[in-house]
C-alpha positions as CSV (number, residue, x, y, z in Angstrom):
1,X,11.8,-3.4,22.3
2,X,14.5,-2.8,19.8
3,X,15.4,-5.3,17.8
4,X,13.2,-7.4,15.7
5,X,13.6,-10.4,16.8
6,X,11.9,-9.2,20.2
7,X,9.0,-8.6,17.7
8,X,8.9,-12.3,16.5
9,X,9.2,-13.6,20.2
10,X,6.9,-17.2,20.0
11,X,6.5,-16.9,23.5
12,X,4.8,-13.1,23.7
13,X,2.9,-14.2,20.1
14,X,1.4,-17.1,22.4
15,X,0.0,-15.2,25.0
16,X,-1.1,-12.7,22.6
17,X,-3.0,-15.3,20.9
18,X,-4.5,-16.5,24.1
19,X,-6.0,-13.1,24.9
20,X,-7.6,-13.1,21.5
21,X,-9.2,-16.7,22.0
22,X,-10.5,-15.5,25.4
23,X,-12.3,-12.5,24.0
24,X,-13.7,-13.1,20.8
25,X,-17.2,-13.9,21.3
26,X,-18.2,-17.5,19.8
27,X,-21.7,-16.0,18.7
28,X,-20.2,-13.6,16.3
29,X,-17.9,-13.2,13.4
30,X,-14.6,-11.0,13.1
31,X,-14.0,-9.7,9.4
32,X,-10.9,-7.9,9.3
33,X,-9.2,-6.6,6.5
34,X,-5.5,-6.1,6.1
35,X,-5.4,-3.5,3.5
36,X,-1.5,-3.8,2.7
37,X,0.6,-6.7,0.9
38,X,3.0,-6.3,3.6
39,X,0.4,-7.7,6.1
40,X,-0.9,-10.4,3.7
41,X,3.2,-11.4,3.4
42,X,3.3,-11.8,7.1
43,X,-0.2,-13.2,7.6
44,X,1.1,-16.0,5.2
45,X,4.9,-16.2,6.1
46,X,3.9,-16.8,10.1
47,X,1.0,-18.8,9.4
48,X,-1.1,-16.4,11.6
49,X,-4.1,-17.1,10.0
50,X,-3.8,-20.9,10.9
51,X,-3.8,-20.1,14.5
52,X,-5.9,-17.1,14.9
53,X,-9.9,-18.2,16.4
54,X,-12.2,-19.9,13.0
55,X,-14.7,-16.8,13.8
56,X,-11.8,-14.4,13.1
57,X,-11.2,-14.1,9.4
58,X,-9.1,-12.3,7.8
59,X,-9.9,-10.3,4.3
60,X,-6.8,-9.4,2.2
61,X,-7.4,-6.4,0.5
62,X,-6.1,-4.6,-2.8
63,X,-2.6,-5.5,-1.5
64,X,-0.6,-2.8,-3.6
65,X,-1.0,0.2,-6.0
66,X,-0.6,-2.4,-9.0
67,X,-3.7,-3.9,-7.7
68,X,-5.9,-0.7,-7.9
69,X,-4.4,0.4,-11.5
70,X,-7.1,1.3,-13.8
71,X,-6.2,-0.8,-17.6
72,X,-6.6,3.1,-19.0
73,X,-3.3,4.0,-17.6
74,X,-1.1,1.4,-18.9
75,X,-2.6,2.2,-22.5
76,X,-1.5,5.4,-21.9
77,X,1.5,4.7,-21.1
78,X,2.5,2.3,-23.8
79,X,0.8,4.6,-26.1
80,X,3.9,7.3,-24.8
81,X,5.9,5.0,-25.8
82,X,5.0,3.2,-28.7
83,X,3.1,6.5,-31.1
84,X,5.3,9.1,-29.3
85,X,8.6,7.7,-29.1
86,X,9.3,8.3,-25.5
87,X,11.6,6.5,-23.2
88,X,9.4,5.1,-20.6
89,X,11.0,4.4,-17.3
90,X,8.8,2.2,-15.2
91,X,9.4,0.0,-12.2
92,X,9.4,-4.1,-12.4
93,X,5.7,-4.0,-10.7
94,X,3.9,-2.6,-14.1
95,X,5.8,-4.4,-16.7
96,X,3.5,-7.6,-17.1
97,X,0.6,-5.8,-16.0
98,X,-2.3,-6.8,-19.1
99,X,-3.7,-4.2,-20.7
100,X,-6.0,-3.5,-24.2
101,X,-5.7,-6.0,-26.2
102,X,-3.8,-8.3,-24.3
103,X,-0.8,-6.0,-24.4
104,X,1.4,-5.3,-21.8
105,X,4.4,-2.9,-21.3
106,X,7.2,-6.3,-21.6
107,X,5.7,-7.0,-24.7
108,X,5.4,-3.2,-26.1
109,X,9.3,-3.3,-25.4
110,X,10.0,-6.7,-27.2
111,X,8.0,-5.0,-30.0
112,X,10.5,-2.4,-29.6
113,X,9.4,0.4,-27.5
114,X,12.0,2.0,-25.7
115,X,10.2,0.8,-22.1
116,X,13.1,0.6,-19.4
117,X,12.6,-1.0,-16.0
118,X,14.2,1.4,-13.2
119,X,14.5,0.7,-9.5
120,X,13.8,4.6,-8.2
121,X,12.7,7.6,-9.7
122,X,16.3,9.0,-9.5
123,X,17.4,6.3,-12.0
124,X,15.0,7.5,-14.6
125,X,16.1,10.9,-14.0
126,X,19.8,9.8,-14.8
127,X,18.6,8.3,-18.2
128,X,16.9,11.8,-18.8
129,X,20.3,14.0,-18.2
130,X,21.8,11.1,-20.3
131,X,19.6,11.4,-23.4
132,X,19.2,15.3,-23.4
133,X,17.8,14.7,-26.8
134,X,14.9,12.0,-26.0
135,X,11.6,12.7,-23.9
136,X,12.2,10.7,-20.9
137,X,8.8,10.0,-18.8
138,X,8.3,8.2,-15.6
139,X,6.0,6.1,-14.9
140,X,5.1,7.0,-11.4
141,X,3.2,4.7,-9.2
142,X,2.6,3.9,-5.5
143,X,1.0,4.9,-2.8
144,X,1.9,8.0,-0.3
145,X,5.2,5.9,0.4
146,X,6.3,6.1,-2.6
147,X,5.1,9.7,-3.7
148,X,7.9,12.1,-1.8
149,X,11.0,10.7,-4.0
150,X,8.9,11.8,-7.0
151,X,8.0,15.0,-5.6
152,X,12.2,15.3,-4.8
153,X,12.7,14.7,-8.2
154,X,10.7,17.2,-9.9
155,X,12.0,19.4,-7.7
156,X,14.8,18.6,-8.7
157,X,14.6,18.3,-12.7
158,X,13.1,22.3,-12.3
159,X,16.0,23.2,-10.2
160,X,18.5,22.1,-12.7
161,X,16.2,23.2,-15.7
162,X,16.1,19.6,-17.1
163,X,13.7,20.2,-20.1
164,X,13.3,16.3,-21.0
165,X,12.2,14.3,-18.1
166,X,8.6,14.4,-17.0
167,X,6.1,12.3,-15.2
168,X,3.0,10.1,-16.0
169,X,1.7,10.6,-12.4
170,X,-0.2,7.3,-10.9
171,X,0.2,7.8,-7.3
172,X,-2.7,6.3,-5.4
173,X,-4.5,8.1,-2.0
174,X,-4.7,5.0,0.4
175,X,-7.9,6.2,2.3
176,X,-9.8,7.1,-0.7
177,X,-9.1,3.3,-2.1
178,X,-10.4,2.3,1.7
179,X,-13.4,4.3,1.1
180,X,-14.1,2.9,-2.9
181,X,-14.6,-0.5,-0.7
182,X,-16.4,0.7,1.4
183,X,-18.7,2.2,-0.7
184,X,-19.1,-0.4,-3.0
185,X,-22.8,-1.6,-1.8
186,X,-21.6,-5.4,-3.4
187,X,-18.5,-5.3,-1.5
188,X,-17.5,-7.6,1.2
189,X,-19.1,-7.1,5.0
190,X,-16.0,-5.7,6.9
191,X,-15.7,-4.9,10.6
192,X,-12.5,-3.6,11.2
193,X,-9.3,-2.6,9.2
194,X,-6.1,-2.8,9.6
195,X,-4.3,0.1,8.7
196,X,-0.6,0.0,6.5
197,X,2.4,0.6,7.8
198,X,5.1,2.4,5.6
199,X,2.0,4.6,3.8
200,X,1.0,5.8,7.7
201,X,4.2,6.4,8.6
202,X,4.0,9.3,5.7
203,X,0.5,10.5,6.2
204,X,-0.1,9.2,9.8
205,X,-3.2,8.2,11.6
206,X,-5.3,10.7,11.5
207,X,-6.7,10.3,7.8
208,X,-8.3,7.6,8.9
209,X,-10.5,8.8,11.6
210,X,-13.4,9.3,8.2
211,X,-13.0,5.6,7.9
212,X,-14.4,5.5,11.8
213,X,-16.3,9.1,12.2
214,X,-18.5,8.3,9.1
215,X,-18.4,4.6,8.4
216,X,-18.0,3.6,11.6
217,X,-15.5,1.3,11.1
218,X,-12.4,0.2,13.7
219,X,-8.8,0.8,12.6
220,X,-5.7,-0.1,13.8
221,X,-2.9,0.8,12.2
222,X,-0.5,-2.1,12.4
223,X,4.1,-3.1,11.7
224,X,4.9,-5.3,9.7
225,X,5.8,-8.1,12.7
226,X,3.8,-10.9,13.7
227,X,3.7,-9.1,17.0
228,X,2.3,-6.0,15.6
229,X,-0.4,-8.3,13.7
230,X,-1.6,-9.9,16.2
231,X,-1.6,-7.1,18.7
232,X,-3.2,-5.3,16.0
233,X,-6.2,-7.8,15.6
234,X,-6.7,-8.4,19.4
235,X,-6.9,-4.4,19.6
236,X,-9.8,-4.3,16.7
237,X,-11.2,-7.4,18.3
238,X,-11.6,-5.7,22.1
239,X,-12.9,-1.9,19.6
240,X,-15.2,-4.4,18.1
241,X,-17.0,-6.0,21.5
242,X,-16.5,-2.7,23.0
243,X,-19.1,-0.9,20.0
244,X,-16.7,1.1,19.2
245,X,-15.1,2.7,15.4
246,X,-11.9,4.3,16.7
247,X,-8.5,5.1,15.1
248,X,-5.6,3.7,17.2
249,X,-2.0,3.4,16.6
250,X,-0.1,-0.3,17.2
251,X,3.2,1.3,15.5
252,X,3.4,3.8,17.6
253,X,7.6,3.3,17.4
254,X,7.3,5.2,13.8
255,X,3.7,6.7,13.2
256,X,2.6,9.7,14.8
257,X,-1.0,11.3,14.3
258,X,0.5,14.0,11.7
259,X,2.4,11.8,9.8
260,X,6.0,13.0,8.2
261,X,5.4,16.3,7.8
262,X,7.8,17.5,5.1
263,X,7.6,14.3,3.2
């Protein structure tokens, strides 16, 4: 394949489908999560979940970095911005995100705290060399997809001996927010996950073999097609019958075991 259109092909999603109607097992129940936004966005935008078996169900899960954001860290934040005067550089995402007191970073900034929304790391970085005389922090935030452009940055800002511009670091491990759920003894009952796209295509497959080896749980790490997501569930489905927790890899055309090495 390469072009996506061949990955939205009705007729190969048909037969696809077919397979996965033929061998789920009617005495049992699927519960798969999607882990990723992306996947929810494509479960919803295809209408997968409408055609998919009733004893497969699909679980959304935290969905985005947003989602997992402890309230603590945006106080902190708007406290950097409000009592110590910084300009706070933050991305769209966060900006209406509630915090204490119902306060949120939009309404810190109508208040008037200097709170700027920026579309990359690099942009706040240009508002730092632009305002040598103003502590510029970035409010950084994302999973591993996200986390390289920051590291570049910094880099970056030390090469250049840029003095103002620092960062309020919120990245967010992907496995170890897998592994909160899975710990959680009230959580939901999951059998099999499926595993993000863009984050594996930075750290690749391999973190994820915990996620089987110890709570023996199926993953497959999944595109962002409808092809890919239904491959992706008939895979876990035929791990599932099969008794086994294994770690495969439906995007293969980007994500190797070892991920992106320098990033």
């Amino acid at each position: 394949m390469k072009y996506i259109s061949e990955y939205r092909d009705s007729a190969i999603a048909k037969e696809i489908i077919k397979k996965i109607a033929e061998e789920v097992r009617p005495e049992r129940t699927y519960r798969l999560m999607e882990f990723c936004g992306g996947h929810t966005h494509v479960l919803s935008r295809y209408g997968l979940e409408n055609i998919l078996p009733k004893n497969v169900e699909m679980i959304h899960g935290p969905g985005c970095p947003v989602c997992v954001m402890p309230i603590g860290r945006i106080d902190s934040a708007i406290e950097l911005a409000v009592k110590h005067h910084v300009i706070l550089c933050t991305y769209a995402d966060t900006m209406r995100v509630p915090a204490s007191g119902g306060i949120s970073m939009m309404k810190a900034k109508a208040q008037g705290a200097d709170i700027r929304m920026v579309y990359s790391v690099s942009d706040a970085y240009k508002i730092a060399k632009e305002n040598p005389n103003k502590e510029v922090v970035f409010f950084a935030i994302g999973f591993e997809t996200t986390t390289p452009p920051t590291a570049v940055v910094l880099k970056q800002a030390k090469a250049e001996n840029i003095k103002n511009f620092s960062v309020f670091c919120n990245h967010v491990l992907t496995p170890a927010a897998m592994k909160h759920i899975l710990n959680n003894p009230n959580g939901v009952k999951i059998d099999g996950i499926v595993g993000p796209a863009h984050v594996s295509t930075i750290i690749g497959s391999d973190p994820y073999k915990e996620l089987a080896e110890k709570y023996k749980k199926s993953v497959v790490v999944a595109g962002f097609e409808p092809l890919d997501m239904l491959q992706a569930i008939l895979m876990l489905i035929r791990q599932i019958n099969d008794g086994r927790a294994e770690v495969e890899n439906e995007f293969i055309r980007a994500v190797k075991p070892e991920g992106n090495v320098k990033a």
